[in-house]
N, CA, C and O atoms as a CHARMM CRD file, in Angstrom:
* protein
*
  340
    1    1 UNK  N    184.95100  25.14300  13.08100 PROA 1      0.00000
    2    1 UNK  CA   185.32900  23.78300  12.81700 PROA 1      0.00000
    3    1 UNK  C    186.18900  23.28900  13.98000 PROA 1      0.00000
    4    1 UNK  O    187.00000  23.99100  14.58300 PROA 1      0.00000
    5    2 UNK  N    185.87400  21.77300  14.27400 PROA 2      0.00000
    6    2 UNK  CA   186.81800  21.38900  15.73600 PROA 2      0.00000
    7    2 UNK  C    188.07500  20.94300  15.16200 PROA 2      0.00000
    8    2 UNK  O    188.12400  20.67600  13.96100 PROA 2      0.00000
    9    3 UNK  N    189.05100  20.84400  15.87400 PROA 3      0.00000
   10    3 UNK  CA   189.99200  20.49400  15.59600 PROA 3      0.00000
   11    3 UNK  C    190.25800  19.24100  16.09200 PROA 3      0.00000
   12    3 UNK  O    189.81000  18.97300  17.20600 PROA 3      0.00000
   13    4 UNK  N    191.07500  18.19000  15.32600 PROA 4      0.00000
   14    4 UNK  CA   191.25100  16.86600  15.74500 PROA 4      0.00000
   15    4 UNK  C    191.41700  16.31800  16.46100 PROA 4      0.00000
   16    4 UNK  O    192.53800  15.94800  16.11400 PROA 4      0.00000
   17    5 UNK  N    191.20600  15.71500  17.57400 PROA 5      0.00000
   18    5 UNK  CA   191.64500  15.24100  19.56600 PROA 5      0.00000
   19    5 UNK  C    193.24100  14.68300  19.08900 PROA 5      0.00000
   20    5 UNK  O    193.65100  14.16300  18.05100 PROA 5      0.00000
   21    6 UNK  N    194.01400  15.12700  20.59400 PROA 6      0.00000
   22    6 UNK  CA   195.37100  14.80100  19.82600 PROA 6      0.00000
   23    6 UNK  C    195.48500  13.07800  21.05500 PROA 6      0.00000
   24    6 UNK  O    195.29900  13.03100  22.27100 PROA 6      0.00000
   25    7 UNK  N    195.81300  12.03100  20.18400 PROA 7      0.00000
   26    7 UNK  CA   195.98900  10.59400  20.82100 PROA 7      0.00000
   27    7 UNK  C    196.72900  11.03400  22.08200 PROA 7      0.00000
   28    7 UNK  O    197.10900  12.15300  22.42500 PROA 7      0.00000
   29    8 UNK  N    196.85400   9.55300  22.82200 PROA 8      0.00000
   30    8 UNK  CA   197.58600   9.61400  23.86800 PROA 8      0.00000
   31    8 UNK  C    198.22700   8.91700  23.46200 PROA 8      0.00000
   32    8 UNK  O    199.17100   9.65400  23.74700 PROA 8      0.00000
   33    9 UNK  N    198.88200   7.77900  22.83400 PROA 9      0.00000
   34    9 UNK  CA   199.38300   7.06500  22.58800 PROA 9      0.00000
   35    9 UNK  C    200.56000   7.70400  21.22200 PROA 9      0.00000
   36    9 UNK  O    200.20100   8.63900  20.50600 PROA 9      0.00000
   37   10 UNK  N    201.63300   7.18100  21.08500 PROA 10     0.00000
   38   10 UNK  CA   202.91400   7.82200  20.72000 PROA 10     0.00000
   39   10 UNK  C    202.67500   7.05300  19.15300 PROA 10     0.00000
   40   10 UNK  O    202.17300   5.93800  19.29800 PROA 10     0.00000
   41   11 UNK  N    202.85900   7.31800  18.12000 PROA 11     0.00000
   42   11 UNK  CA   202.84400   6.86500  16.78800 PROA 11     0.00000
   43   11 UNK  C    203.90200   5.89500  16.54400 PROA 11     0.00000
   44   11 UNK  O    205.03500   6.36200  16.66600 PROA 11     0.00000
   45   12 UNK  N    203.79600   4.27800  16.13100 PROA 12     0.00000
   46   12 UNK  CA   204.76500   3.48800  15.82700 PROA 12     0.00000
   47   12 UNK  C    205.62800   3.91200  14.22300 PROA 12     0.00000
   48   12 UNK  O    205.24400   4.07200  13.06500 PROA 12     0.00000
   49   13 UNK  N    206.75200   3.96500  14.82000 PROA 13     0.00000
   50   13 UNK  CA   207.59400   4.03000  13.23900 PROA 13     0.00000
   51   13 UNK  C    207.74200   3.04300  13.00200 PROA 13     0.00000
   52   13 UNK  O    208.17200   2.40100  13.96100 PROA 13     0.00000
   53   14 UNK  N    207.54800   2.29000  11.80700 PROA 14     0.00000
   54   14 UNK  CA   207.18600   0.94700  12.04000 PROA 14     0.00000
   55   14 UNK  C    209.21000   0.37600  10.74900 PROA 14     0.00000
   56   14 UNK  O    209.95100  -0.59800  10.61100 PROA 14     0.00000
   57   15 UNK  N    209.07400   1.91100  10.18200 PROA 15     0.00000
   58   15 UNK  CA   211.19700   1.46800   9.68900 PROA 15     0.00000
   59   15 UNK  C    212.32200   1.54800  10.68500 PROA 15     0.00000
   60   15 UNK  O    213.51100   1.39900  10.40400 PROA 15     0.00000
   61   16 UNK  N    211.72700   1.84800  12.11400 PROA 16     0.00000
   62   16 UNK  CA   212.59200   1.43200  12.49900 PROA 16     0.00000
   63   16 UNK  C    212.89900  -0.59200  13.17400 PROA 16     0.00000
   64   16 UNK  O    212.18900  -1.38800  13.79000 PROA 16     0.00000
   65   17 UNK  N    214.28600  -0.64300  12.60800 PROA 17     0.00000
   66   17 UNK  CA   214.60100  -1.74400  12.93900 PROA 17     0.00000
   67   17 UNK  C    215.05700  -1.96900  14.77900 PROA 17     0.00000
   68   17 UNK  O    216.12400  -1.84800  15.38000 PROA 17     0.00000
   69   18 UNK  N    213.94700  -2.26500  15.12400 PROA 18     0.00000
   70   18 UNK  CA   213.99600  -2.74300  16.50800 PROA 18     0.00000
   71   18 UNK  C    213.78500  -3.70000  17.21700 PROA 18     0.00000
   72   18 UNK  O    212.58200  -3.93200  17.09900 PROA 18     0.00000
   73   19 UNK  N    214.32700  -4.56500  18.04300 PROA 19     0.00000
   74   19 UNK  CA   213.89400  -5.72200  18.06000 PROA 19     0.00000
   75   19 UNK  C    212.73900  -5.79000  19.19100 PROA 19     0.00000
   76   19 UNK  O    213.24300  -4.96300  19.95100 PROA 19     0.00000
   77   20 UNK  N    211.48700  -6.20600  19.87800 PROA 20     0.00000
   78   20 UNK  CA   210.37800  -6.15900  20.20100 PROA 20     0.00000
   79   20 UNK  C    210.00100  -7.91000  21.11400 PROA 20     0.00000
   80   20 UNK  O    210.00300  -9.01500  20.57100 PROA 20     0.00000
   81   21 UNK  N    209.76600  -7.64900  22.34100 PROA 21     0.00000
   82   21 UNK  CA   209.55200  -9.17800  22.44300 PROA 21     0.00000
   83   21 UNK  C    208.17900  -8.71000  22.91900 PROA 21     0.00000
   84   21 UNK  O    207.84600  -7.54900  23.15900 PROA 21     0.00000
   85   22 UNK  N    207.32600  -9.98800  23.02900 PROA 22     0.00000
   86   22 UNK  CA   206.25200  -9.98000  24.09300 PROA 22     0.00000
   87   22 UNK  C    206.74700  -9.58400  25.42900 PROA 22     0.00000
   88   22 UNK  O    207.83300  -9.92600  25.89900 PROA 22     0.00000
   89   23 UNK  N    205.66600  -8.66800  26.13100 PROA 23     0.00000
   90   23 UNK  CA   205.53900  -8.63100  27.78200 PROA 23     0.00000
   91   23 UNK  C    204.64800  -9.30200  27.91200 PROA 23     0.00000
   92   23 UNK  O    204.16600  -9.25900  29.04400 PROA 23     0.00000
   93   24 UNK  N    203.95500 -10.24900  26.90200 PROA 24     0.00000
   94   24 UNK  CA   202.71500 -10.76500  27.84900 PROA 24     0.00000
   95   24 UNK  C    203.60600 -11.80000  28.71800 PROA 24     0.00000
   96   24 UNK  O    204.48900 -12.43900  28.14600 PROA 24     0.00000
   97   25 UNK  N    203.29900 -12.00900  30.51900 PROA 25     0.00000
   98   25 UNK  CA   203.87800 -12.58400  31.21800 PROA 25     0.00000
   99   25 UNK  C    202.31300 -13.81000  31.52400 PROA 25     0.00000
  100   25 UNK  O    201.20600 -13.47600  31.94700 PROA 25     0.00000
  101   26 UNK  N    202.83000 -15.35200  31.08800 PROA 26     0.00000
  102   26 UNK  CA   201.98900 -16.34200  31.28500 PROA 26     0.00000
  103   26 UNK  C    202.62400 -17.08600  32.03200 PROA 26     0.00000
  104   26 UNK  O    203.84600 -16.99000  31.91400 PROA 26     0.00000
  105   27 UNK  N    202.11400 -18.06600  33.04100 PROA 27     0.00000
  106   27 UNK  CA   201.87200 -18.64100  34.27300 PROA 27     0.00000
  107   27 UNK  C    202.27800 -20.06300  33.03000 PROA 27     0.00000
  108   27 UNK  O    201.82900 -20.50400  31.97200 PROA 27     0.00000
  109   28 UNK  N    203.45400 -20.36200  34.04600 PROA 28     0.00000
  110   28 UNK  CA   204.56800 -21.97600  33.36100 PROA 28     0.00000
  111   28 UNK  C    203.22900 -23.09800  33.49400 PROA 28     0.00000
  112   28 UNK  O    202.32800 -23.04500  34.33200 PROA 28     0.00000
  113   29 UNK  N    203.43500 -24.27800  32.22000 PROA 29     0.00000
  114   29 UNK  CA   202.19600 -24.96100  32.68700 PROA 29     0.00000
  115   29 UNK  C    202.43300 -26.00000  34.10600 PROA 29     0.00000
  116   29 UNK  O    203.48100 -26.18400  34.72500 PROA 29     0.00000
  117   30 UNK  N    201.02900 -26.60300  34.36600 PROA 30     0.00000
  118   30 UNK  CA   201.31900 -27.35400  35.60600 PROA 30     0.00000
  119   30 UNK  C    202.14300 -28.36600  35.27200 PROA 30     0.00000
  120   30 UNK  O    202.19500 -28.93200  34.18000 PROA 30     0.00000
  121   31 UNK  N    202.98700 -28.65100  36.53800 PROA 31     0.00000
  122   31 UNK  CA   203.82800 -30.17300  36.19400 PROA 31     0.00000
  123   31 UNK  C    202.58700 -31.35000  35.92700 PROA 31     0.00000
  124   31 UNK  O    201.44700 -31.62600  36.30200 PROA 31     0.00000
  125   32 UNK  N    203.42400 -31.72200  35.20900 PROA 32     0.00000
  126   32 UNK  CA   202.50000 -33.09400  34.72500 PROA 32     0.00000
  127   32 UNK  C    202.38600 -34.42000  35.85600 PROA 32     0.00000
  128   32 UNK  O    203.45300 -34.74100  36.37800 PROA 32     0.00000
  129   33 UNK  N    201.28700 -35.11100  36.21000 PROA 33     0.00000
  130   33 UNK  CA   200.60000 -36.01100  37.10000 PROA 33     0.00000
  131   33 UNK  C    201.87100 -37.39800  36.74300 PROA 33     0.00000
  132   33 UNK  O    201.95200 -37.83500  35.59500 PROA 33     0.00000
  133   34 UNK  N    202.29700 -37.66000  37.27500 PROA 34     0.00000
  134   34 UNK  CA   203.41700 -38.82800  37.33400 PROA 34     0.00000
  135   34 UNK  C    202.50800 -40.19300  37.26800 PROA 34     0.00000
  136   34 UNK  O    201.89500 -40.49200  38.29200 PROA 34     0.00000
  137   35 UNK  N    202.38500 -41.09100  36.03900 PROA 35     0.00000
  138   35 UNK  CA   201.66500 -41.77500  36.20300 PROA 35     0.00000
  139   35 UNK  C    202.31600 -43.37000  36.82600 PROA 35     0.00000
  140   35 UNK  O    203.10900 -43.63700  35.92300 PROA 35     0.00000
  141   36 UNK  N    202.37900 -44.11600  37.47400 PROA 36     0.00000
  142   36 UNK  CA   203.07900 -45.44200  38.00500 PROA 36     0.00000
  143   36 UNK  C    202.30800 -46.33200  36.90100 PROA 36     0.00000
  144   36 UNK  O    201.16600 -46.37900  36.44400 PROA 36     0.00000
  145   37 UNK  N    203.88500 -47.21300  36.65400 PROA 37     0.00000
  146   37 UNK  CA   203.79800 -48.54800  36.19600 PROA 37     0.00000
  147   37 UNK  C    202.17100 -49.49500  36.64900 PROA 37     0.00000
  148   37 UNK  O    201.46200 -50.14300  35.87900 PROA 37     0.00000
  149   38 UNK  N    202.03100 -49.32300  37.72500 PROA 38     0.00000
  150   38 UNK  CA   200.73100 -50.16900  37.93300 PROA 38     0.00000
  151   38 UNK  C    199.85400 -49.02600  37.34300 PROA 38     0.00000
  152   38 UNK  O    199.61700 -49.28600  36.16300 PROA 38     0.00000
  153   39 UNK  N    199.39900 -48.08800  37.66100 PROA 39     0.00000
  154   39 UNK  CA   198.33700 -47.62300  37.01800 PROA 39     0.00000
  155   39 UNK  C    198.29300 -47.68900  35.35400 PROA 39     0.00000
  156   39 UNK  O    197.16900 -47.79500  34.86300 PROA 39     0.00000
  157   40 UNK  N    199.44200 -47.63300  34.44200 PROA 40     0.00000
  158   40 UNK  CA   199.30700 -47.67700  33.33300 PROA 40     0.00000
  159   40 UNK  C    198.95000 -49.27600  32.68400 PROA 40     0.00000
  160   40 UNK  O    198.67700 -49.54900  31.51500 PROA 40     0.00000
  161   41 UNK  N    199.06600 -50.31500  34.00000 PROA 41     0.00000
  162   41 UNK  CA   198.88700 -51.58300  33.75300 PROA 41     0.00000
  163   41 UNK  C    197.57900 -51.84900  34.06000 PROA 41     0.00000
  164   41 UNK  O    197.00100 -52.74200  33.43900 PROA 41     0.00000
  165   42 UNK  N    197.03500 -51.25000  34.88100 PROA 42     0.00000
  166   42 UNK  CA   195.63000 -51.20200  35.16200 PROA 42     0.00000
  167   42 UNK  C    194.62900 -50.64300  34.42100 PROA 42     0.00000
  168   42 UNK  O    193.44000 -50.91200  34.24900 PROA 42     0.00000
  169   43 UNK  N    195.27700 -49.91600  34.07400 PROA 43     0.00000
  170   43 UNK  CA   194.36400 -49.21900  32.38300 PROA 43     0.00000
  171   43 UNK  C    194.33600 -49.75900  31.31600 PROA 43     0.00000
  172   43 UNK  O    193.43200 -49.74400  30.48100 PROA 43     0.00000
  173   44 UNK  N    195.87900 -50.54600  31.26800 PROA 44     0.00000
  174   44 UNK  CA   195.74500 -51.28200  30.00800 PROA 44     0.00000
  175   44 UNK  C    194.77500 -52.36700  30.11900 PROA 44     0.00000
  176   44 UNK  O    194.00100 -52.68800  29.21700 PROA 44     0.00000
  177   45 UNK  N    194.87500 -53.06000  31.56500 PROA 45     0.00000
  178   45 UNK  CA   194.13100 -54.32700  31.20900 PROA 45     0.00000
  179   45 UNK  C    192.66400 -53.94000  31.37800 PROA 45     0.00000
  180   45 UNK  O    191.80300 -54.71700  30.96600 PROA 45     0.00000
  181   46 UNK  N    192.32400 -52.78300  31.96000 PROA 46     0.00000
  182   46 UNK  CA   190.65000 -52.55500  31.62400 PROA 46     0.00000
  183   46 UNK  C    190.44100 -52.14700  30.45700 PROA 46     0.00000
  184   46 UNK  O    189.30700 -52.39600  30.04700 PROA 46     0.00000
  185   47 UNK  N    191.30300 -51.45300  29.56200 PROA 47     0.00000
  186   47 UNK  CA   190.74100 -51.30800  28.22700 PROA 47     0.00000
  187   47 UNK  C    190.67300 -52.74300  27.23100 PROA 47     0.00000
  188   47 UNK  O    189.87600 -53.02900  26.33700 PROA 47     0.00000
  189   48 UNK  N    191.57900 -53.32800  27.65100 PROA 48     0.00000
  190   48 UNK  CA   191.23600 -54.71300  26.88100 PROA 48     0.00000
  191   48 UNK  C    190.47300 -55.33100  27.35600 PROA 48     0.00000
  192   48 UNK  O    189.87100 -55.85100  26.41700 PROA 48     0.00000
  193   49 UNK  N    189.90800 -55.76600  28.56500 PROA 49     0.00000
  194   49 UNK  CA   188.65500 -56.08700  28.67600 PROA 49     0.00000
  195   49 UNK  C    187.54000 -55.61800  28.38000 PROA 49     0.00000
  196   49 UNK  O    186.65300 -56.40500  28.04600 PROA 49     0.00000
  197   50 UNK  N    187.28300 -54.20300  28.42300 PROA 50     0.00000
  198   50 UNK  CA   186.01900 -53.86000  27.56300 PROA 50     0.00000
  199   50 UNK  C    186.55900 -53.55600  26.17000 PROA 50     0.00000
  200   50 UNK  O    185.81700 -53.04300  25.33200 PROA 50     0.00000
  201   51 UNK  N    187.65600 -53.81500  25.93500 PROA 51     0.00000
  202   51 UNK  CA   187.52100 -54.15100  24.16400 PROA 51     0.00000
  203   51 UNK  C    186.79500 -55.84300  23.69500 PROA 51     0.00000
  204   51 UNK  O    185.92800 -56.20900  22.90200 PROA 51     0.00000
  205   52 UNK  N    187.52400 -56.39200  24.48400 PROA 52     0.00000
  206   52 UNK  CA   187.19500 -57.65000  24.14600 PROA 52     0.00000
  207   52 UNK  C    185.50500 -57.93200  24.56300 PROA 52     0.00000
  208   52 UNK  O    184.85900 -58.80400  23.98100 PROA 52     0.00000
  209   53 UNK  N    185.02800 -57.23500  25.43500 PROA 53     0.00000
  210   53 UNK  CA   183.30000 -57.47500  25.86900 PROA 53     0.00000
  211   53 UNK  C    182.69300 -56.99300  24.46900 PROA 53     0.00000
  212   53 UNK  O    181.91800 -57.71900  23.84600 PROA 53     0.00000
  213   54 UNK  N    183.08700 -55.72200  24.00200 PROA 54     0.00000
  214   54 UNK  CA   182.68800 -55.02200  23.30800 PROA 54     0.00000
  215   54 UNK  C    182.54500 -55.86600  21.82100 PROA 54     0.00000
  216   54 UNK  O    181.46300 -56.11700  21.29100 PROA 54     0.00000
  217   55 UNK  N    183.56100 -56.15300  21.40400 PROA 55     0.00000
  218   55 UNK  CA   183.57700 -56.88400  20.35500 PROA 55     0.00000
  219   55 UNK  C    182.94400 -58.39500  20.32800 PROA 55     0.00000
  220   55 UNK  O    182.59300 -59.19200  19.45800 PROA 55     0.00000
  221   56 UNK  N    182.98200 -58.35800  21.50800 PROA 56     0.00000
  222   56 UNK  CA   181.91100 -60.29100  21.68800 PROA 56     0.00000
  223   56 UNK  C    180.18100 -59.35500  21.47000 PROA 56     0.00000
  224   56 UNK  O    179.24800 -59.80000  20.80100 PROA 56     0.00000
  225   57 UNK  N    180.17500 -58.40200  22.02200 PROA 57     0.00000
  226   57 UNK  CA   179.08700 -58.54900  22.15400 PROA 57     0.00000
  227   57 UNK  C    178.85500 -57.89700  20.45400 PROA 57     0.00000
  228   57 UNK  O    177.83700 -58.45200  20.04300 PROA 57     0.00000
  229   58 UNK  N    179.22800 -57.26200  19.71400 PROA 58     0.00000
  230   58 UNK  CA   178.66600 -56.83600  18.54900 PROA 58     0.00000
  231   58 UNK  C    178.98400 -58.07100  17.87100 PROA 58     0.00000
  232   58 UNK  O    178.20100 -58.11100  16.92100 PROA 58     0.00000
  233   59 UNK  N    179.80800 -59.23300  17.84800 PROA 59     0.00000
  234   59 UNK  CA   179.65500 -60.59400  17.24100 PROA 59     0.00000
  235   59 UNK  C    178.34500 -61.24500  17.62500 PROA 59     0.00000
  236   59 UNK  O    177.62200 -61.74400  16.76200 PROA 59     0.00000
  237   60 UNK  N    178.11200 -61.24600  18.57700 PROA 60     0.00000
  238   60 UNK  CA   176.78800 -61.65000  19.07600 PROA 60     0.00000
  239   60 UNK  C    175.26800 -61.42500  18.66800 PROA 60     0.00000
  240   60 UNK  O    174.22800 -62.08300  18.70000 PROA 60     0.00000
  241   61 UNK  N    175.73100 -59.97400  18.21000 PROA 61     0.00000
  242   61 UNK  CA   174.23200 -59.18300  17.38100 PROA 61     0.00000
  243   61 UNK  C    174.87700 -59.53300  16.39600 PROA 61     0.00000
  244   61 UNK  O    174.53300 -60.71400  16.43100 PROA 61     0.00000
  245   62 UNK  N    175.71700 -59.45900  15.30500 PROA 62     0.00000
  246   62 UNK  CA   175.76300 -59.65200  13.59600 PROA 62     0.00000
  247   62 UNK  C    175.10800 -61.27000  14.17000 PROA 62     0.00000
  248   62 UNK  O    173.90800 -61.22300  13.90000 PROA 62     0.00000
  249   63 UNK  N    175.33100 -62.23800  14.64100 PROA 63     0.00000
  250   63 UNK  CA   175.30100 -62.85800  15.04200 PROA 63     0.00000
  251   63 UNK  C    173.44200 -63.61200  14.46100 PROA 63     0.00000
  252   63 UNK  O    172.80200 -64.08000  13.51900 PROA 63     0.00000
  253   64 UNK  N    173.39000 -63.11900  16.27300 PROA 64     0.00000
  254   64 UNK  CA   171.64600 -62.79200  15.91500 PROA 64     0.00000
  255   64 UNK  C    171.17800 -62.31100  14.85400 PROA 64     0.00000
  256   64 UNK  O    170.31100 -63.07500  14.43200 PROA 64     0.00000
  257   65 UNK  N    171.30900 -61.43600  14.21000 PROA 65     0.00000
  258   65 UNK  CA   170.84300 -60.17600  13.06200 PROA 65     0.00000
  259   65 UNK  C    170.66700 -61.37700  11.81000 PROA 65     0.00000
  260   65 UNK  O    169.67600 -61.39200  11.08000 PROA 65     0.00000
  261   66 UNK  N    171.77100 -62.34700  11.69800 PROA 66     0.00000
  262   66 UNK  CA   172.15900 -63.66000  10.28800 PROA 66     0.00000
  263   66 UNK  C    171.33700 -64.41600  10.23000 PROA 66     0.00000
  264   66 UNK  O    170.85700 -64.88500   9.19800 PROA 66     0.00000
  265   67 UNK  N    170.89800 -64.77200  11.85400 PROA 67     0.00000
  266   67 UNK  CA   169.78900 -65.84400  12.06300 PROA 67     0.00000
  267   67 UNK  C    168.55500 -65.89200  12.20700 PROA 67     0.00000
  268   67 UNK  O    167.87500 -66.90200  12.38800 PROA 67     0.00000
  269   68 UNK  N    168.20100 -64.78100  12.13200 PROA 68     0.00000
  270   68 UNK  CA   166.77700 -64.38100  12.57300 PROA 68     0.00000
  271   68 UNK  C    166.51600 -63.38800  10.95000 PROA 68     0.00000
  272   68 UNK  O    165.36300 -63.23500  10.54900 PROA 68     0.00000
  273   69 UNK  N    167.28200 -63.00500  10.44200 PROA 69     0.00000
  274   69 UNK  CA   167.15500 -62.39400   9.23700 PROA 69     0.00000
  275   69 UNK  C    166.69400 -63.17200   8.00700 PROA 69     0.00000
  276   69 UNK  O    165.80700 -62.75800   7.26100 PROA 69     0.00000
  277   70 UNK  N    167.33400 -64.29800   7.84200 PROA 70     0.00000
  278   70 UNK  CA   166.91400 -64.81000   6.12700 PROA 70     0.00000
  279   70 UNK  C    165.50400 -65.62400   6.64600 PROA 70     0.00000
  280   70 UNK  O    164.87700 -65.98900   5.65200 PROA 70     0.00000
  281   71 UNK  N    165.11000 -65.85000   7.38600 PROA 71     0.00000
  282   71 UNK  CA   163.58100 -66.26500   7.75600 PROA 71     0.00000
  283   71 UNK  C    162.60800 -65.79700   8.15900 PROA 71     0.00000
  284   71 UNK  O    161.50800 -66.33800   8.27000 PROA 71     0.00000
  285   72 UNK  N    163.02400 -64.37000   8.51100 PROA 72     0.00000
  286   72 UNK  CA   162.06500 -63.36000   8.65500 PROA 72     0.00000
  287   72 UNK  C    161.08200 -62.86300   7.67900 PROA 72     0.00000
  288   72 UNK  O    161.55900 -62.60200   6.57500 PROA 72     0.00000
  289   73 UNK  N    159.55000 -62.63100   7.86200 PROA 73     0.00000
  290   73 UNK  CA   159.63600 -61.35100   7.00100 PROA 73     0.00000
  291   73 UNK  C    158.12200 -60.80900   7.44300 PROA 73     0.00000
  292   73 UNK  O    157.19200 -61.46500   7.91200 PROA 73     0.00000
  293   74 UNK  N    158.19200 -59.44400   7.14500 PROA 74     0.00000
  294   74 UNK  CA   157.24000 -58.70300   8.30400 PROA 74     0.00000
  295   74 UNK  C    155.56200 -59.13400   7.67000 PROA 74     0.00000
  296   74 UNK  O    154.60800 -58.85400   8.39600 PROA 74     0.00000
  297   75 UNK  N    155.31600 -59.78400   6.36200 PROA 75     0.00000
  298   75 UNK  CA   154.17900 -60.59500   6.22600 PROA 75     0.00000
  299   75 UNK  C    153.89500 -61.84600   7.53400 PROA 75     0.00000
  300   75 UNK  O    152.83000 -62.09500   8.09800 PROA 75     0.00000
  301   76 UNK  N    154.91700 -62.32600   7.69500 PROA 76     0.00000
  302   76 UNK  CA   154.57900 -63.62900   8.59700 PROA 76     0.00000
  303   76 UNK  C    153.50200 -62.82000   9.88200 PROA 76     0.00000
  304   76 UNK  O    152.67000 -63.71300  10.04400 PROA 76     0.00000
  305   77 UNK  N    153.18300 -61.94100  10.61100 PROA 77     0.00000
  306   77 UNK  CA   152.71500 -61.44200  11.34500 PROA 77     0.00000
  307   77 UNK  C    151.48800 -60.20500  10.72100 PROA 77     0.00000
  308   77 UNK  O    151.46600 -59.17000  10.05400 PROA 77     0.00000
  309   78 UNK  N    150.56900 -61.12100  11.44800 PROA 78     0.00000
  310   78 UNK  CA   148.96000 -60.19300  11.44500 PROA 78     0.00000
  311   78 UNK  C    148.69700 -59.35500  12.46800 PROA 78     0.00000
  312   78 UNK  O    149.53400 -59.39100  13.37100 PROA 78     0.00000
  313   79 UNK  N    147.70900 -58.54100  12.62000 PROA 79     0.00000
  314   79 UNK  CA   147.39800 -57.62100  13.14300 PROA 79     0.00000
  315   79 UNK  C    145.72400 -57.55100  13.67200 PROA 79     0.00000
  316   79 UNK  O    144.96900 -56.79300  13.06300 PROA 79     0.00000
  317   80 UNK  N    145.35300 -58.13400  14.48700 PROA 80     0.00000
  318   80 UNK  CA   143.47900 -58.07300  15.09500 PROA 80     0.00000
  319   80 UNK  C    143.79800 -57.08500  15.72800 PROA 80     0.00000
  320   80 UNK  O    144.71500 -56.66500  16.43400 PROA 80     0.00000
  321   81 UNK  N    142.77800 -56.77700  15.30000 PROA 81     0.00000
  322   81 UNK  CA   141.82200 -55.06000  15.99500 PROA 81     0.00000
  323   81 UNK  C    140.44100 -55.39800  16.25600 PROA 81     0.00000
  324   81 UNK  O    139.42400 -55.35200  15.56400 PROA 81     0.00000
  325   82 UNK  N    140.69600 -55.76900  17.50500 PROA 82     0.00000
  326   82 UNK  CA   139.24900 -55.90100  18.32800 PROA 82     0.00000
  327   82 UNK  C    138.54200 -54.30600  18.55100 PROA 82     0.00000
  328   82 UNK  O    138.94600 -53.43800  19.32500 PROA 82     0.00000
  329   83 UNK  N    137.20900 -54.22500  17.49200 PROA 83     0.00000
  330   83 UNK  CA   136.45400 -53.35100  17.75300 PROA 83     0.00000
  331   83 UNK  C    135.45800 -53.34700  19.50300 PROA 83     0.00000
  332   83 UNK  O    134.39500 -53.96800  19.50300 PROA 83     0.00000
  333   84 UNK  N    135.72300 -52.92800  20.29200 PROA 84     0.00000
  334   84 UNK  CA   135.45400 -53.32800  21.25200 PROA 84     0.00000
  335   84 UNK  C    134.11000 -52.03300  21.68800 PROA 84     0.00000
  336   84 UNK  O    134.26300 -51.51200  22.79300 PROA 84     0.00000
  337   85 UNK  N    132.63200 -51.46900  20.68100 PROA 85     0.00000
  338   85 UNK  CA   132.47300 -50.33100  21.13200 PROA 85     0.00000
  339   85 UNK  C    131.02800 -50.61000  21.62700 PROA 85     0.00000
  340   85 UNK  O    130.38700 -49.72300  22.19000 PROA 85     0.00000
């Protein structure tokens, strides 16, 4: 019969009261990108302009969609099929 491989590693007593920190050693994060007064003004006013495009233009389709809807209806339109053989 073999006998058991003996670890390499030392057995944790886990009653003893010891105090334990991480060694994992991690890399500080990057400094953060300094953003200027104009650039945060320049962002603002392009996001409100394509907010405001954005919202004209989906007023524009409900828009269309109201007017072209209650007079519609997919009877009004036929279909010829020229047998051509």
């Amino acid at each position: 019969m073999a006998s058991p491989l003996q670890s390499r590693k030392k057995s944790v007593d886990m009653a003893a009261p010891v105090l334990r920190v991480s060694r994992i050693r991690r890399d500080p994060p990057p400094p953060a990108k300094e953003v200027t007064a104009a650039e945060l003004r320049e962002r603002d006013s392009r996001d409100i302009v394509i907010g405001i495009i954005t919202f004209a233009l989906a007023l524009f389709v409900i828009l269309i969609g109201f007017s072209k809807g209650p007079g519609w209806s997919p009877s009004q339109y036929t279909i010829h099929i020229n047998d051509s053989s």
